[in-house]
N, C-alpha and C positions, 0 to 999 in steps of 0.2 A: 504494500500500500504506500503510496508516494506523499509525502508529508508535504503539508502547505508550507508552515512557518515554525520557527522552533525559538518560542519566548523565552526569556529568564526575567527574573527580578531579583535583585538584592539592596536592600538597606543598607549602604556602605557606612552609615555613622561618620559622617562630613570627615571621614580619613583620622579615625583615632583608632582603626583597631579595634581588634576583636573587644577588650575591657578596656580603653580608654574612653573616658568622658567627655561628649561632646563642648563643654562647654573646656574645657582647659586649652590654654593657648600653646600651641606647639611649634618647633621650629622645623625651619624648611626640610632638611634632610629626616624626621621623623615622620612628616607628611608623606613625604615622595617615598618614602621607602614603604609606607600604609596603604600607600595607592598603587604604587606599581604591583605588590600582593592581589589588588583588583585585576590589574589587568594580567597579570599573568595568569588567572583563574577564566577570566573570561574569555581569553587566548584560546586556552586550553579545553573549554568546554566550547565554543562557539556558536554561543545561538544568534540565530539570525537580529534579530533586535532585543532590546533589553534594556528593564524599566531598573531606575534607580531611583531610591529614598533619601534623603538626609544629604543631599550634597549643597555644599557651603559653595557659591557665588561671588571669590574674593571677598574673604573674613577677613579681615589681618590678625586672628585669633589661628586661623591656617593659613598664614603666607600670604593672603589675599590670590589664591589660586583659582584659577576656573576649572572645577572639577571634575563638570562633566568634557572639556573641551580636553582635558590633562587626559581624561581615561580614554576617550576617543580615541584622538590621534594615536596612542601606542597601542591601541587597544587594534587597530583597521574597522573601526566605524566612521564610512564619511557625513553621518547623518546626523543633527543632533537636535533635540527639541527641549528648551527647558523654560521652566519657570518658579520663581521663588514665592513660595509661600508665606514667608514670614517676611515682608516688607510692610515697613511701619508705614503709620497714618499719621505720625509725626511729620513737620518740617525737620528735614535736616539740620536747620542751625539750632535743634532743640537737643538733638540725639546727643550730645557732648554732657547732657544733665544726665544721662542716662551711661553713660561709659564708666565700664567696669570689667575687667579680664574676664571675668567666668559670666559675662550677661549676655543674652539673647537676645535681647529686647530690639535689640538695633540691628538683626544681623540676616543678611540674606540668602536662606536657606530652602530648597525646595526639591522637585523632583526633576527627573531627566530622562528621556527615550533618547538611548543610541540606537542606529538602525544602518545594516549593509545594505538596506534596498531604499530608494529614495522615497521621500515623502508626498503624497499627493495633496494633503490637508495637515494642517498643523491648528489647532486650539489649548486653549484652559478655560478652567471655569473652575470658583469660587464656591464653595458652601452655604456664603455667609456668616452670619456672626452670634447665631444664637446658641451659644455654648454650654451653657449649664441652665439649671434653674433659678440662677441667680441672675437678678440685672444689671446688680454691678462688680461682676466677675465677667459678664459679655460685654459690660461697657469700657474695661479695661483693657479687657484680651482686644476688645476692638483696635483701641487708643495706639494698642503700643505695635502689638504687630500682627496678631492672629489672624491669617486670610487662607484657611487651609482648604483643597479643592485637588482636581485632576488634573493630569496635563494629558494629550487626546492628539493622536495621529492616523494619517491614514497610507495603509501600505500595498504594494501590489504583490501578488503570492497566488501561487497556483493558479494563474488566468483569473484571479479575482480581487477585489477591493476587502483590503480587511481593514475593522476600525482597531486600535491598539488604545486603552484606558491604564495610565499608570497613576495607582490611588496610594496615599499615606491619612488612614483614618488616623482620629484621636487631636488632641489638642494640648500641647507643648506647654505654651503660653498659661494656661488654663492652671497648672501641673505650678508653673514657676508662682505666679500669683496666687494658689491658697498656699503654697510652702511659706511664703510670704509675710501671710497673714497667719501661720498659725493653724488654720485648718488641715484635719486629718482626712490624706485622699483617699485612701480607701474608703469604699460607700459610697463615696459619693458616683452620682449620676450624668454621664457625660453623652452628650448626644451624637454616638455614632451610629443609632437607629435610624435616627432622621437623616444623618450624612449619606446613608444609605439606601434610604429608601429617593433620598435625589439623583443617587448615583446610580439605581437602575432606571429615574424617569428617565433620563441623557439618554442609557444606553438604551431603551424601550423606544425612544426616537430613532435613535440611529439605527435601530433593528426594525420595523416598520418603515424604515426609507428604503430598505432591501442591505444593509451593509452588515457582513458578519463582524462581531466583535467581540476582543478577547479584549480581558479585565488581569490586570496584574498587580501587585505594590502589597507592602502593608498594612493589613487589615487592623493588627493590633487586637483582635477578637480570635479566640479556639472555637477549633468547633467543637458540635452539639453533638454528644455524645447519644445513643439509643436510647441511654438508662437516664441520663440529663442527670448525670452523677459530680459532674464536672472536677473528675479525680486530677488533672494537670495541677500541679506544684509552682506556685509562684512566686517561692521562695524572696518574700519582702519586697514584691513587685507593688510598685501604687496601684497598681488596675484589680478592681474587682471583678474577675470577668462570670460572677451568679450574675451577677448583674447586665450583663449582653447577651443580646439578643440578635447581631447582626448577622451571624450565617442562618439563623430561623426566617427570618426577611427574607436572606439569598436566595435559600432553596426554595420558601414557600411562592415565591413571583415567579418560579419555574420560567425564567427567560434566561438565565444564565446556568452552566453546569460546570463542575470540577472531578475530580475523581470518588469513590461511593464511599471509601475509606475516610474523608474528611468532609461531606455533603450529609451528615444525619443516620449514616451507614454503619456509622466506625464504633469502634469500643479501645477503651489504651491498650491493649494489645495489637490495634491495628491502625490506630492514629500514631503509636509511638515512632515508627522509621520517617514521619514525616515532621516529624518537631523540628525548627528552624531555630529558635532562638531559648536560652543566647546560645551563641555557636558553637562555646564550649560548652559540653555537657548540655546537649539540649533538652529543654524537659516540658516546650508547650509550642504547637504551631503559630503562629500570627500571618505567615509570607502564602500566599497563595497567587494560583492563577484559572481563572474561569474562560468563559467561551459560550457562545451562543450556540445552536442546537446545529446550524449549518456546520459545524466545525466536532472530530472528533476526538481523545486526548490519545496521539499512537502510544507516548509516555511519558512519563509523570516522575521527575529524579529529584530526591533534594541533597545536593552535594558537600559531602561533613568536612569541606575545607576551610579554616576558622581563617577569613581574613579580615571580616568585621565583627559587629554582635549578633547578626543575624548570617545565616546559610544562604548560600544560593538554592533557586530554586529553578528546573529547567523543566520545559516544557515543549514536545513536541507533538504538532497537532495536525490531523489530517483531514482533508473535506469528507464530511460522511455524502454516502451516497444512496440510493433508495435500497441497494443490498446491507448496507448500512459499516464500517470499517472493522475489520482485527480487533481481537481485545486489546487490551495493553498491554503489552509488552516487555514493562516497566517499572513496577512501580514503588520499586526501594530505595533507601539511600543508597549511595555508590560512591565506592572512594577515590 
């Protein structure tokens, strides 16, 4: 069976390494040496396009590096789509009240689609700002930088148009402002249901215009186990994830699918080869990649090579047809 396109997504943690914190300022040869880790990984696996999280748009907390242009080029992708989601709703000449080594608040951080096949459409689009259930926890994550959303391409593969969605659910900002004040994040209630259920309207459009399309990035949500036991160890993680509900949405809009092991099928003896993060020692999925019904998964790898905090995840997908495609072929980690 001839494969269309062969996705990846990784969360590269803006070039700190598998346990480095994003917010620490690092120097240039620590970077470069984080990131070439990237692309010798992605070298080596080769998918055809590939969605990134977390990358830093000349920080000078990393070198003031273009990150996805750094991975590109050494990487042989000539294609590259990005946009920063954390760019403030400040003036510039304010942000200097707000500089501080370890701050976020001012820094321009988002996602990126590298691709070996040229782009035929390129977009983003925003979630908006309504963050939690507080008003003035939205009106500051507004303020400062919080603009979290997709970024959206379109590619040619297998004699057809496929749409490519690279998402990073959850809210940063949100996370830094109750530490802030004092409040304890777990429990609390973050709105990636709603992030979610925007993020299949999009694709429900763009599937209804006739365009298949595949959904990659960090979810930040495990899935839903059969028993809804939700035994994954989050070992001092802020995220409550009893609390999410986002691959229940996924699966229940039946417009998009992923493999049956992490769609409502699985139990931890068969979600566990597919746990991404953190990279070491991984013990909860968040990284996933979907697909509309035109598209079939040939296979499904998540590769246990620590170059960030999160694994790579590789994805190769083929057009179903009315006989419908091969199982999978696929579908363990692999070293």
């Amino acid at each position: 069976m001839a494969y269309v396109l062969t996705v990846g997504t990784l969360n590269i943690n803006t070039g700190h390494g598998p346990s480095g914190d994003f917010r620490e300022v690092l120097d240039q040869k620590t970077v470069e040496a984080n990131l070439g880790r990237v692309v010798d990984l992605l070298t080596r696996e080769g998918p055809d396009v590939v969605c990134l999280q977390e990358v830093d748009f000349r920080w000078r907390g990393t070198c003031e590096i273009d990150q996805a242009l750094w991975i590109a080029r050494r990487a042989g992708y000539d294609h590259v789509h990005t946009w920063a989601h954390h760019t403030s709703a400040l003036p510039r000449s304010l942000w200097g009240l707000l500089r501080k080594d370890e701050i976020i608040f001012t820094r321009e951080c988002g996602t990126a689609i590298l691709s070996r096949r040229p782009f035929a459409r390129t977009h983003q689009y925003t979630f908006g700002q309504t963050l939690t259930e507080s008003p003035v926890v939205n009106h500051f994550a507004k303020l400062l930088n919080e603009s979290k959303g997709y970024t959206f391409v379109e590619v040619e593969a297998g004699g057809m148009r496929v749409g490519i969605v690279n998402v990073h659910l959850l809210n940063d900002i949100v996370y830094q402002i109750l530490s802030t004040l004092g409040r304890t994040v777990r429990g609390e209630i973050f709105a990636r249901a709603w992030q979610v259920e925007k993020l299949l309207e999009h694709v429900r459009e763009h599937h209804e215009a006739g365009l298949p399309v595949i959904v990659a990035g960090d979810f930040n949500s495990v899935p839903r186990e059969d028993s809804l036991e939700f035994r994954h160890s989050r070992r001092g993680d802020h995220d409550d994830y009893r609390r999410d509900v986002s691959m229940v949405l996924m699966r229940e809009a039946k417009l998009l699918e992923t493999i049956p092991e992490l769609f409502g099928a699985g139990a931890p003896e068969t979600i566990g080869p597919f746990h991404t993060y953190p990279a070491v020692d991984p013990d909860r999925t968040l990284d996933y990649v979907f697909a509309t019904r035109e598209l079939s998964f040939h296979s499904y790898r998540v590769v246990p090579r620590a170059v960030s905090d999160h694994l790579l995840v590789v994805a190769k997908l083929a057009r179903r047809t009315l006989a419908g495609v091969a199982p999978i072929s696929e579908r363990r980690r692999v070293a």
